[in-house]
C-alpha positions as CSV (number, residue, x, y, z in Angstrom):
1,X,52.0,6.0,5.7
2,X,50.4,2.3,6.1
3,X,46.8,1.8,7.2
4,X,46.7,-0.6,9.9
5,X,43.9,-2.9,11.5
6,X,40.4,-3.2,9.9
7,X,40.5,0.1,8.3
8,X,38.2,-0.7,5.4
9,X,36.2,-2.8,7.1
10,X,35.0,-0.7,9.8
11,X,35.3,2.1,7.1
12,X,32.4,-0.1,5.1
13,X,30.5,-0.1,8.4
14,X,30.3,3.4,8.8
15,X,29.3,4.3,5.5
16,X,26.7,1.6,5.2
17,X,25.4,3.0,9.0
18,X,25.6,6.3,7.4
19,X,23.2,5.2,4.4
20,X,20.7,3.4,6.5
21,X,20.7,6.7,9.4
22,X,19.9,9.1,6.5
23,X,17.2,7.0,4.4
24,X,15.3,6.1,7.9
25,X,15.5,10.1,9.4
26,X,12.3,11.3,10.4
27,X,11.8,13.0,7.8
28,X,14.0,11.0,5.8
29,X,13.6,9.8,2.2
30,X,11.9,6.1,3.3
31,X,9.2,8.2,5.3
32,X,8.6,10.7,2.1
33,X,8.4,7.6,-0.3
34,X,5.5,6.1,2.2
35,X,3.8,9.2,2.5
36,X,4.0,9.7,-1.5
37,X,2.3,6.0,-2.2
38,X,-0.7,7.1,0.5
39,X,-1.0,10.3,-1.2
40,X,-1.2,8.7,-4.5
41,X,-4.0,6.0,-2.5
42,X,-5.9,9.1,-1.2
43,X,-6.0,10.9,-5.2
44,X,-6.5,7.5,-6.3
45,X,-9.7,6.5,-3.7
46,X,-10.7,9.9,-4.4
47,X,-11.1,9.8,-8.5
48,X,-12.8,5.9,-8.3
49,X,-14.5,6.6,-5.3
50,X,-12.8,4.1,-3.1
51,X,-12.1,3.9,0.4
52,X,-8.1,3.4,0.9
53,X,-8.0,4.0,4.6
54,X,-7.7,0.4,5.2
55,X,-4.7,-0.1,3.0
56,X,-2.9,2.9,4.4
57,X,-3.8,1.7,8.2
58,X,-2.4,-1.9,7.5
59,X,1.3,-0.4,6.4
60,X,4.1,-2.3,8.2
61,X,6.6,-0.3,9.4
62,X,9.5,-0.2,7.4
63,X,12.2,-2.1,8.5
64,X,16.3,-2.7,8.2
65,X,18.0,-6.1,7.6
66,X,22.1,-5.7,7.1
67,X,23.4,-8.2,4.4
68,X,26.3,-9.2,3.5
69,X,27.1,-6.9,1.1
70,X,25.0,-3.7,2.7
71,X,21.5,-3.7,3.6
72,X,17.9,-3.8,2.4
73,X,14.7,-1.7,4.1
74,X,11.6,-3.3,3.4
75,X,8.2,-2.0,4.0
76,X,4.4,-2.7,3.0
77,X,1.1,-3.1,3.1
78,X,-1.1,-5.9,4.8
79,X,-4.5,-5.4,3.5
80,X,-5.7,-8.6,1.9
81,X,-7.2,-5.9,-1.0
82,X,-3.6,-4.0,-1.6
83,X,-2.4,-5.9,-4.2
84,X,-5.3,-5.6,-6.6
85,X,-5.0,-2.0,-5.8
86,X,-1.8,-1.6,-7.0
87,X,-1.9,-4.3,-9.9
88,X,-5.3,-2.8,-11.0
89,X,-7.9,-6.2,-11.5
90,X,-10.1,-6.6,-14.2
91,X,-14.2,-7.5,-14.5
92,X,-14.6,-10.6,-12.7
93,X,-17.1,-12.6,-10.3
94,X,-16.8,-12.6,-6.9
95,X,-18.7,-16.1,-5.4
96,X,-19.9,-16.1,-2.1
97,X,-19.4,-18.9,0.4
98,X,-22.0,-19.1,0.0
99,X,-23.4,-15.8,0.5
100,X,-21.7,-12.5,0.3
101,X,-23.5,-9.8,2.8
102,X,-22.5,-6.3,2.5
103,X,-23.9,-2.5,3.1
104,X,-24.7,-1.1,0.0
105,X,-24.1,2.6,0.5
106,X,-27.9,4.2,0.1
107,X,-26.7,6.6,-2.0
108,X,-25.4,4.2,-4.4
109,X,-27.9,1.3,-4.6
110,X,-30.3,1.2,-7.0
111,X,-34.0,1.3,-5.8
112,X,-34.7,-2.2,-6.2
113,X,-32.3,-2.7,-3.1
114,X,-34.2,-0.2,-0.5
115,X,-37.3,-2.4,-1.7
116,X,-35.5,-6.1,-0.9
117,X,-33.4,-5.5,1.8
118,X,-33.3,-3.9,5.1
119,X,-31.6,-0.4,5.7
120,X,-28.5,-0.7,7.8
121,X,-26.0,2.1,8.9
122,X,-25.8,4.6,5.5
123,X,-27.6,2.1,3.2
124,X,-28.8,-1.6,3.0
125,X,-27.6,-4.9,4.3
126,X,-27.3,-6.9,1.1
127,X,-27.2,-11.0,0.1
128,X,-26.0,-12.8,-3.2
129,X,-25.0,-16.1,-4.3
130,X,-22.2,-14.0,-6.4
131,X,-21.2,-10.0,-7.5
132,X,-19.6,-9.1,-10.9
133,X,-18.0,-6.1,-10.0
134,X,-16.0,-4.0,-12.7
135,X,-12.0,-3.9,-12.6
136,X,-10.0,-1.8,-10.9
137,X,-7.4,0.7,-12.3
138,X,-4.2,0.2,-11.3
139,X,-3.3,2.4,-8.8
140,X,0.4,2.3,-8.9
141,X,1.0,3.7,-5.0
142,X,4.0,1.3,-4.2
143,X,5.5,1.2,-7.5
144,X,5.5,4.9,-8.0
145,X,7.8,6.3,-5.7
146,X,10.8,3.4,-6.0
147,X,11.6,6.2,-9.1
148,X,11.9,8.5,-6.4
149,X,14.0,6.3,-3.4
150,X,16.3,5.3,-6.6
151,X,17.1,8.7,-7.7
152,X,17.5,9.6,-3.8
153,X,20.1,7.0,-3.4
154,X,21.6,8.0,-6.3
155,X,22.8,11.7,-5.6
């Protein structure tokens, strides 16, 4: 028996549409790969006492782009900050520009800062020429689960 027409072709199609329906299923492995990296933000915010809400709320919604050859899903994060989240950063200074102003959380701020600056919200409303905050850890969040998609796509 000969195969006639487009066979393979439209064959290709369907298997690539296949692919791309089961990774982006509610449910599906692209949604449990996103919820794994903001579970690993939450543990992570949680053992460095950070907040990570920000980077979770600035994730872009995955989306699909067909290619010649198949297709490629692409998702992320927004937040200016993400990056040095995930890369981890180490001791630096931070310059203002030319102040930085922030609310230092009361219970964090040593009690020379309740004497020089005025309480605001759940501490004190802060000013410096420049901050030399300690690194960050790497948190790993986006990294972390491509193990995961890759051995998904692989069985």
């Amino acid at each position: 028996m000969k195969i006639t027409g487009d066979f393979q072709g439209n064959l290709s199609e369907a298997l690539v549409d296949a692919a791309i329906e089961e990774l982006m299923a509610d449910g599906g492995p692209v949604e449990q790969a996103i919820e794994q990296s903001h579970e690993i933000l939450r543990q992570y915010g949680q053992r460095n006492d950070y907040s990570v809400d920000s980077i979770i709320e600035s994730l872009q919604e995955p989306e699909v782009e067909r290619t010649a050859n198949g297709f490629r899903i692409r998702w992320g994060w927004a937040a200016e900050h993400a990056p040095y989240f995930e890369w981890g950063t180490s001791d630096h200074v931070v310059e203002g520009d030319p102040i930085l102003s922030f609310v230092w959380d009361s219970a964090d701020a040593p009690a020379w800062v309740a004497e020089e600056f005025e309480a605001e919200g759940d501490g004190y409303r802060v000013f410096f020429p420049q901050t030399e905050p300690s690194g960050l850890p790497e948190a790993r969040f986006a990294r972390s689960v491509l193990d995961y998609l890759r051995a998904e796509v692989a069985r």
